[in-house]
C-alpha positions, 0 to 999 in steps of 0.5 A: 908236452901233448901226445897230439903236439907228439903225433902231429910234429913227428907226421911233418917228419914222415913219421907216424905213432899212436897215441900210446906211443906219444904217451911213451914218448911224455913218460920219457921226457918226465923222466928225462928233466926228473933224472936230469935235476940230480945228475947230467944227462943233457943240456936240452930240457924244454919241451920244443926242443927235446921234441926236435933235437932229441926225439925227431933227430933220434928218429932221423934214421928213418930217412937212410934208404932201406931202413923204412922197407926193412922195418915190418910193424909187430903186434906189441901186444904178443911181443916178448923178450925171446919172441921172434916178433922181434925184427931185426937188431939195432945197437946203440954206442955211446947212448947217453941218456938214450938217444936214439935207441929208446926214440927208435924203440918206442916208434918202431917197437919191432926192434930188438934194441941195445944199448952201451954206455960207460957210465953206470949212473946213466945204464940205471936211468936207462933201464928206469925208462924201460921199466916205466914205459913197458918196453920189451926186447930192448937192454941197456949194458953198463962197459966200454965199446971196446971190450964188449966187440970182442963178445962173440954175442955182439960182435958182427951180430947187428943189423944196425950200428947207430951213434950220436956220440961226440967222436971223430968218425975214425974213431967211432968207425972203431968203435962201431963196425966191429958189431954189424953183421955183414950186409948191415950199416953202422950209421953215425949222427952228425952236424952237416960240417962233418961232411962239407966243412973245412975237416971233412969227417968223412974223407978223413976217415977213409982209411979206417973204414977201409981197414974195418971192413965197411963202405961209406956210402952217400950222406942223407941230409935233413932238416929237423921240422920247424927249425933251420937245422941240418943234420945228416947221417953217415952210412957205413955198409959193412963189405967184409968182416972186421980184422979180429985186432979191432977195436984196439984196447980201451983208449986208443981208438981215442987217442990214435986214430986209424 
């Protein structure tokens, strides 16, 4: 992996990097196939595909209308932990081996990111790339979606609520929309079948999002650069706050969905 293969497949996206960005971007992917021969963080390793499927599927986020005109590039050189250099606030659920979060927080370094995930073994690989890539206002917390929305610190607190986690919408919906603020987007990743196959994601999950306080708004489809794969994005906008009773405990916005 080149940081001018980086630089040049990202552009064909509508995405621009620096140099030192591609850099971060080959330090993560050596992490990632490091980590990934002793424990399972995902099924993609080659350099083309981690590039398409991981990286610019990640960044995908850039195609939902606003999130471009929100976005205002910071001086990441006077950035630090507490600054108000820090944009507005991104969370990431379900992360995994930290897609989208950490490809988002090394494009747009502005954000202020966070990520939770179930697993302690993956929040010590998390908080590995933040250490070796030199990134600040990003954190990676180790628990379950459902306790940490009833945090006042998280709860209704994100600008932005992102997740590529494989999960129903009802239950992601549960899972997400606690934590955006009113005004924000909770945005799930999906295959273009969850909004024009058979069981559609999106109009099976209406109720839930009605009840949770939030709007689903128009899909945004994309093509992943040099490849036949569509994916698209689901933005939920957050109307009105979320009844305190959401999300239910551990478990249930699993196994019943609203």
């Amino acid at each position: 992996m080149q940081s001018s293969g980086i630089i040049s497949y990202l552009n064909k996206f509508g995405i621009s990097i620096s140099e030192s960005q591609a850099d971060q971007f080959i330090r993560y992917y050596e992490l990632l196939v490091e980590w990934n021969s002793f424990m399972n963080l995902t099924a993609i390793t080659e350099e083309d595909e981690v590039l398409s499927k991981h990286f610019a599927d990640s960044l995908a986020l850039v195609k939902l209308p606003g999130f471009a005109e929100k976005y205002e590039p910071a001086d990441t050189d006077t950035a630090s932990e507490d600054s108000s250099a820090f944009g507005f606030r991104l969370l990431d659920i379900g992360t995994g081996a930290g897609f989208p979060a950490i490809p988002l927080k090394i494009a747009f370094p502005k954000l202020k990111v966070t990520m939770i995930d179930s697993l302690q073994k993956r929040v010590k690989f998390l908080n590995e790339v933040i250490s070796r890539l030199g990134l600040t206002g990003i954190e990676a917390l180790h628990g379950r979606a459902e306790d940490f929305a009833k945090d006042s610190a998280h709860r209704e607190q994100y600008d932005y609520v992102v997740s590529r986690a494989v999960a129903n919408l009802s239950t992601l919906s549960e899972y997400c929309l606690p934590y955006v603020k009113t005004g924000g987007h909770f945005v799930s990743y999906k295959s273009v079948e969850a909004i024009s196959g058979k069981e559609n994601e999106s109009a099976a999950a209406g109720k839930a999002i009605s009840l949770l306080g939030g709007t689903a708004e128009e899909a945004v489809k994309y093509l992943l650069p040099d490849t036949e794969i569509e994916h698209c994005l689901i933005p939920i906008l957050k109307s009105s706050p979320t009844p305190k009773k959401y999300p239910r405990k551990a478990g249930l916005p699993a196994k019943e969905p609203l």
